[in-house]
N, C-alpha and C positions, 0 to 999 in steps of 0.2 A: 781440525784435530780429531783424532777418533778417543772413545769413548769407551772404558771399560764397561763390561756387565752390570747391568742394573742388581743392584742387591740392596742391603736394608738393614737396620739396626732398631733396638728395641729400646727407647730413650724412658726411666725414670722420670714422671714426673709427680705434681701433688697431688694430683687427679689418676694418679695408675699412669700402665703402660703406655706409649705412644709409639706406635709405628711410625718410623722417619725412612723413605726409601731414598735412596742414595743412587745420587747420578756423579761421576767420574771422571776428570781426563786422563787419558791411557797415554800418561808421559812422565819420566820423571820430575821430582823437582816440588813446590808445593804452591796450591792455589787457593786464591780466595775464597770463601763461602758463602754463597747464596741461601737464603731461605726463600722457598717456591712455596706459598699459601695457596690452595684450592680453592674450588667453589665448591659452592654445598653438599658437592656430590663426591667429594672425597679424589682422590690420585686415579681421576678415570684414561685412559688411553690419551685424549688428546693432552692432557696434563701431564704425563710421561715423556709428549714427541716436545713438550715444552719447556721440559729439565733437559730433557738430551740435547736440543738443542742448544743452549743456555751452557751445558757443562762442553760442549763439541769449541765453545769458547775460550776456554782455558778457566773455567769455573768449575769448583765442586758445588753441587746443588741436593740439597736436604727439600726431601717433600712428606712434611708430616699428617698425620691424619688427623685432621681439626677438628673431627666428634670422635675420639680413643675413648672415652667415659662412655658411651654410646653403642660402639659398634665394635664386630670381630675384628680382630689386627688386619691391617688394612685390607679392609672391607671397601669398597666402592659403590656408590648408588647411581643408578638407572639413569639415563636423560631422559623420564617421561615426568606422569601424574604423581605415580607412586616416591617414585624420587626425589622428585621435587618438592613436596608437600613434606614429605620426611626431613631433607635437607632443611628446610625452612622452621621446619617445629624446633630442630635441635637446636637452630642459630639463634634463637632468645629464649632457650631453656638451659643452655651452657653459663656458667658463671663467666663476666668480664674478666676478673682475676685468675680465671683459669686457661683465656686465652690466651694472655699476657705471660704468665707462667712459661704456657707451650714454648714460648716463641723465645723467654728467657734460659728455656732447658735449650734448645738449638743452638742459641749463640754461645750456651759455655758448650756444648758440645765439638761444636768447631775451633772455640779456643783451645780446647787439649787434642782436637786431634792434630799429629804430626805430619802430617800431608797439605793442610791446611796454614792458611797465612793466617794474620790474627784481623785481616780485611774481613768484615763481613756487609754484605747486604740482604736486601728484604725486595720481594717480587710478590705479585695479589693478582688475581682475577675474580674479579665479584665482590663475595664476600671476601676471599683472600684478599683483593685490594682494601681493605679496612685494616685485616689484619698485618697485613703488609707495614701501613701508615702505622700502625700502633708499633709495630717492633721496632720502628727508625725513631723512639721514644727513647730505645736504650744507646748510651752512646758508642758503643762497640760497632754501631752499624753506621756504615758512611755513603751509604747509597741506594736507593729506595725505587720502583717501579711499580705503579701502582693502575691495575685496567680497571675502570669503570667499577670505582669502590664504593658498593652501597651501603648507607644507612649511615653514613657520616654526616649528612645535613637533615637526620630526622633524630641524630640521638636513641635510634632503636636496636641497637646490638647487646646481645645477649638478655639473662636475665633480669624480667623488671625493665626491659625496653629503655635504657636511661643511661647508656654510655654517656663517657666525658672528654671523647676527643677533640670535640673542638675548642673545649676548655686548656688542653694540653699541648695545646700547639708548638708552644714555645721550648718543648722539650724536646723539639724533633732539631736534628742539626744536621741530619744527612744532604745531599744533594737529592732531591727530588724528578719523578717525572712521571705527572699526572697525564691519563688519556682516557678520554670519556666518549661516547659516541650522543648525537644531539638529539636522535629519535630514542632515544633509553628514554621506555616509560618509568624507570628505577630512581632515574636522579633527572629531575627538570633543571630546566636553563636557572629556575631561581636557587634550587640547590647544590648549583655547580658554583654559582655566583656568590652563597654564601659561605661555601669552603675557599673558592679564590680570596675571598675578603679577609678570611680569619688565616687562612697561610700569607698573606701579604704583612697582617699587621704581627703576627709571628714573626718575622723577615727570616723566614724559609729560606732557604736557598731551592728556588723550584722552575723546571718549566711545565709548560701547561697546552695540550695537544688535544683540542677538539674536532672530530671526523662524522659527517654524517654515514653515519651506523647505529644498527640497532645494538641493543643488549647482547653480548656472548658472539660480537662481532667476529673475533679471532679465535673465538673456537671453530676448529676444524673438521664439527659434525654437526650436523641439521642446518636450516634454510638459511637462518641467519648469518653464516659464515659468508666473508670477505676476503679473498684470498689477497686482494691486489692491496690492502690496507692490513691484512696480516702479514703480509712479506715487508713490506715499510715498516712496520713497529717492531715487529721481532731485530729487526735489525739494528733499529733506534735504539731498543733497550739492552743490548749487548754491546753497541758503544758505549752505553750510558755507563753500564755495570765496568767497562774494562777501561774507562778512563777514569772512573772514581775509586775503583778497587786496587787498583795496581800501579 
């Protein structure tokens, strides 16, 4: 399916403005809604070829900017030192309550708009996969995709490092589909083990996809990229999303 122009809207929330940039299918008719979470580094190039794809689906996909309190409308950061270290400062200086907000202004977003079905799901890479996991909290979202979600088995997200998602597990009722890579210095075997533990005794509805890869396997820029286990999972999660969505 081809894909309208990338464009974007200016979402109210309690924290100010949030750049939401919007990915499209160029068809009539109305589709479900995706929420596309970033990593640290905001809606950089390979996180656009990630919505297009995803919306080339029969999906509309919203890619909000996860530091808007922080930074110029959507703004993007670096894949380097400076970048990285920025993205990271902001991820436990942002309130909890304010990421959860974000993700709560996207899903009434897509419920009034008229193009849109009232299906929503939630997609993460990185920290987006956290943020991902927390939006499949609210029950409007019935389908969740979540890559290599840090800081859910340290309790270290946002400010005051002391999230409480694995306290809230039981609030999640989407269909899930966890994918971790086993050389990620981010999340160890015993921290993958102890979020399998606590979405079991949740009884998630989830599956669970471990690949030897590193960190930021499927992103499509620098060494660590995997092309033959990115084409496998991009695929995986677009079944995922269009058998649970639709």
């Amino acid at each position: 399916m081809r894909i309208q122009a990338q464009s974007h809207v200016d979402l109210q929330t309690p924290s100010g403005p949030m750049r939401t940039h919007l990915f499209r299918p160029d068809g009539p008719g109305r589709y479900p809604g995706v929420i596309l979470f970033s990593e640290i580094y905001q809606m950089t190039a390979p996180i656009a070829r990630t919505a297009a794809l995803i919306a080339g689906h029969g999906l509309t996909v919203a890619v909000p900017d996860v530091y808007h309190e922080y930074t110029e409308l959507g703004e993007a950061f670096q894949y380097d030192k400076e970048g990285t270290d920025r993205g990271n400062k902001l991820k436990i200086e942002k309130e909890i309550s304010a990421y959860d907000a974000d993700a709560r202004t996207v899903i009434d977003f897509f419920l009034q708009d008229e193009h849109c079905t009232d299906q929503v799901g939630s997609v993460g890479i990185c920290l987006g996969g956290h943020l991902a996991f927390r939006a499949a909290m609210n029950p409007e979202v019935k389908s969740g995709v979540c890559f290599y979600a840090t800081d859910i088995h340290k309790r270290s997200l946002g400010r005051g490092m002391n999230d409480n998602t694995l306290d809230r597990m039981d609030e999640v009722h989407a269909e899930m589909m966890m994918v971790w890579g086993r050389q990620d210095p981010h999340i160890s075997g015993e921290g993958r083990r102890l979020i399998y533990d606590a979405m079991t005794s949740a009884n998630i509805h989830f599956s669970w996809h471990e690949f030897n890869g590193e960190h930021a396997f499927m992103r499509d820029e620098g060494h660590r990229y995997d092309p033959e286990l990115a084409l496998l999972l991009n695929s995986m999660m677009c079944k995922h999303l269009n058998r649970h969505l639709k």
